[in-house]
N, C-alpha and C positions, 0 to 999 in steps of 0.2 A: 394830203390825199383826200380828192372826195369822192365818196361812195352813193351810190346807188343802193337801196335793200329793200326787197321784198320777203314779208316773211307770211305764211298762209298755215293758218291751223282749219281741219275741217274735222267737223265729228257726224257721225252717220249713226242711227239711231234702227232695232230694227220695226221698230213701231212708235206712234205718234209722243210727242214731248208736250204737253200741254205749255209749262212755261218753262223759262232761263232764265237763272240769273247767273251776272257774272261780271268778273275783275278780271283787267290787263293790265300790264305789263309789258308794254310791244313800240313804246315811243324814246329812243333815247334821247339822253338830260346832254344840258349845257355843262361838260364837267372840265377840267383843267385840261386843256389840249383838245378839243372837243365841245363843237359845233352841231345840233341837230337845225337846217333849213330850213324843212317841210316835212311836213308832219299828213298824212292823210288813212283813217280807220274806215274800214270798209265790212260791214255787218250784213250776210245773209240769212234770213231773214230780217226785214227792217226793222231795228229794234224802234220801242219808243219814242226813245230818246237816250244820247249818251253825256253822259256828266263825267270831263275830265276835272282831276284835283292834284293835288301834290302831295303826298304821303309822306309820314312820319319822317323816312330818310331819306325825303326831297328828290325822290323819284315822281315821273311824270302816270298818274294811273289813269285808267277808265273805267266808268262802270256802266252798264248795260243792261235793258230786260230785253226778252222776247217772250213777248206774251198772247203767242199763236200758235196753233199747233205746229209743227213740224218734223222730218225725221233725218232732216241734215242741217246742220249750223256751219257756215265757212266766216270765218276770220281774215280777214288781211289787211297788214300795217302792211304800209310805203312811206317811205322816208330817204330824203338827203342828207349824208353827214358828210362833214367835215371834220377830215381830224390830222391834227401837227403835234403829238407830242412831244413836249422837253425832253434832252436827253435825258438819259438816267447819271447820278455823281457816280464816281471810283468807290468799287462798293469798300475799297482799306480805307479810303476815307470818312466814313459812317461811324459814328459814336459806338460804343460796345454796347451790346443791348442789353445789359442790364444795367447802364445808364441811361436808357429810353425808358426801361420799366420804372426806377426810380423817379425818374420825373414826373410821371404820371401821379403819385402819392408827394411829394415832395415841395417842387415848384410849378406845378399844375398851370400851367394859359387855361383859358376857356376853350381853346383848339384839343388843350389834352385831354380837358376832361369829358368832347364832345367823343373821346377816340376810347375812353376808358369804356362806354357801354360795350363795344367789341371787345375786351378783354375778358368778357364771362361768358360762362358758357349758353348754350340758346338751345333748344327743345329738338333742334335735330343734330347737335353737336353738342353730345354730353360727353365729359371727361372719363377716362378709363386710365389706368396705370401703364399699359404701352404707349401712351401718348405722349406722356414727359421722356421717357427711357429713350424712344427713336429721335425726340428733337434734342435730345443733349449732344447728341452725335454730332451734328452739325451745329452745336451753341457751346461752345466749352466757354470758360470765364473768360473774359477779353475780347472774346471777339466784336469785330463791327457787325453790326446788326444789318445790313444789304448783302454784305459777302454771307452771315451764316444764313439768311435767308433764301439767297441764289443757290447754297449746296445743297438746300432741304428739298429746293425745286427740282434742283439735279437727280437726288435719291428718289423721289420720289418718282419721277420719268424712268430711270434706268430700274430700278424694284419694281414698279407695278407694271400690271399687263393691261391695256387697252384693250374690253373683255365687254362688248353691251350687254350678254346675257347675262353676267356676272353678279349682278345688283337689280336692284329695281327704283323708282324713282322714289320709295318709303324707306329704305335700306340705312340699318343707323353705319356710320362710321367705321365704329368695329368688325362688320363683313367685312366691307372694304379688303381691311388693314390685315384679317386671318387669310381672304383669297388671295391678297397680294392682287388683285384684280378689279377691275371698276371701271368709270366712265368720267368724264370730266367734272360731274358732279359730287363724284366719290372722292377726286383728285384734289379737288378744291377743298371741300369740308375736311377732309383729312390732314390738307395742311393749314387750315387754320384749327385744326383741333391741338396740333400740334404745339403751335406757333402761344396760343391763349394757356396750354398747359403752362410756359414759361412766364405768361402774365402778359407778353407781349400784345395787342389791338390787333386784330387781322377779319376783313371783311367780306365777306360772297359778292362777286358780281359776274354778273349774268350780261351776255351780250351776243354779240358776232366774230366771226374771223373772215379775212377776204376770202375769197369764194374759188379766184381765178388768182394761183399767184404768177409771183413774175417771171417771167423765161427762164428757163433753166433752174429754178425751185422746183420743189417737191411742196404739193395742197399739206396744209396745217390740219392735224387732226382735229374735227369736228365743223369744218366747212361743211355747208350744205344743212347746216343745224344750227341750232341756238347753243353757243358756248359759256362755259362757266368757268371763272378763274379764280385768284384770292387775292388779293391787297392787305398788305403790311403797313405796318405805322412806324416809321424811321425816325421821328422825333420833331420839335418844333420847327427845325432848321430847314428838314427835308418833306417832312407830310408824308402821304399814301403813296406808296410803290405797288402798282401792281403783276403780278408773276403766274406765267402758266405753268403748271406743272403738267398738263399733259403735253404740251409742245416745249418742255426744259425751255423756256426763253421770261426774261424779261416783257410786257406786251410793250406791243411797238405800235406801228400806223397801222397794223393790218388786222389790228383789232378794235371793235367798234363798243362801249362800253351804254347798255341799253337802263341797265337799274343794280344799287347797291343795298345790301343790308347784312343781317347779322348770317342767313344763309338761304337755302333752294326757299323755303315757305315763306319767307317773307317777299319775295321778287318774281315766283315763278310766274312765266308770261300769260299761260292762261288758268283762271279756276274758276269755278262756281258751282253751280246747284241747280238740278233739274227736277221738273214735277211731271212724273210718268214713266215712261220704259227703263230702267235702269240699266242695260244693258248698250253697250256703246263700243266703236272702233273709230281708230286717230289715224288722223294722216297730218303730216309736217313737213313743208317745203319752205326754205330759205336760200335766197339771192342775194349777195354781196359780191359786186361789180362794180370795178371803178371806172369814174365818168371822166377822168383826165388830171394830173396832175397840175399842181398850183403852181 
């Protein structure tokens, strides 16, 4: 399937911003199953100049000044993706996942040990003692590690409430998990908080979801927005599985995968730093429209 996406950040200032600086996050990468076209960043005001690179976890960045007064900044990425993902295997077929854990210490590839960074914790997914207790539930000994990974997605859709007020984009985990309430970015961090109590590799990615689904579907929660999901580490045989827990699904084609890392602050699409009014209001619109099936 290939898409079309528009995504438009604007910030509105209520007095002048001397300068900007600032990192994106807004070009998705060439990843397994997935094709980015064209690529086009559009800066209002004209920045200087913009210097793309490739980051640490091989995400596509930008960076940018604006070094003019101003008291609105608008953003917008457009891009064509392309995306066929592999099925996913029979998740009984999956090794048990404390035979994935083990291999990671044991008989290590360079693939495992690129996956081990993701098994620790990261500065906005610090470990708590609820975190092991709710993943044993769905990780008893033996299990294959796809199938207990699908019922954590499961639990975690059917337990929590899709709540934007609930959290806020600083929010550690443990709200979350005491509201029982959050947003796809509480969804995701929490189940890879989970997933890493057990030692298991699981990683943030940040993307899109189609916009317009197909006839007689029901829209994916978080259309119209930037989505956030989690990816698993199944072992040398299988790689990265990734799984939404606020739409209980496996991701299919209807999800567009824009940048990955350990969580929200390593990938969030826009940040940076202003010199002048500190005060500020966002506005966010996102477009995912398919352009015709392959």
């Amino acid at each position: 399937m290939k898409y079309s996406v528009t995504h438009t950040t604007r910030y509105d200032y209520p007095g002048d911003v001397a300068i900007g600086y600032n990192i994106v996050h807004l070009q998705p990468g060439n990843w397994t199953g997935q094709t980015c076209e064209k690529f086009r960043l559009l800066v209002t005001p004209e920045p200087l100049s913009i210097t793309q690179r490739t980051d640490y976890f091989g995400n596509q960045s930008a960076q940018f000044n604006v070094e003019q007064p101003h008291r609105r900044l608008t953003i917008t990425a457009k891009c064509v993706v392309d995306v066929e993902r592999p099925e996913p295997p029979e998740y009984s077929t999956t090794s048990p996942w404390e035979t994935i854990v083990a291999a990671l210490v044991e008989t290590a590839t360079q693939e495992e040990l690129d996956a081990v960074q993701f098994a620790c914790p990261s500065p906005g997914i610090s470990a708590f003692s609820g975190l092991e207790e709710y993943a044993r539930i769905s990780f008893p000994a033996g299990r294959p590690i796809l199938e207990a990974s699908v019922d954590l997605t499961r639990r975690i859709f059917e337990e929590f409430k899709y709540d934007p007020n609930a959290t806020s984009v600083t929010s550690e985990i443990r709200e979350a998990f005491e509201k029982r309430s959050g947003v796809c970015q509480d969804f995701a961090h929490f189940q890879i908080g989970c997933l890493r109590s057990l030692g298991i590799p699981a990683r943030y990615v940040s993307g899109y979801i189609r916009t317009i689904p197909p006839e007689g579907q029901e829209a994916l929660v978080g259309a119209d927005a930037s989505h956030a999901w989690a990816s698993v580490w199944c072992g040398r045989a299988i790689g990265w599985v990734d799984l939404d827990p606020t739409n209980n699904q496996i991701v299919s084609n209807d999800h567009i995968t824009v940048a990955i890392g350990r969580e929200y602050s390593d990938v969030c699409p826009v940040k940076g730093v202003i010199v002048g009014n500190a005060a500020q209001s966002l506005a966010v619109a996102v477009s995912v429209e398919p352009i015709g099936d392959k």
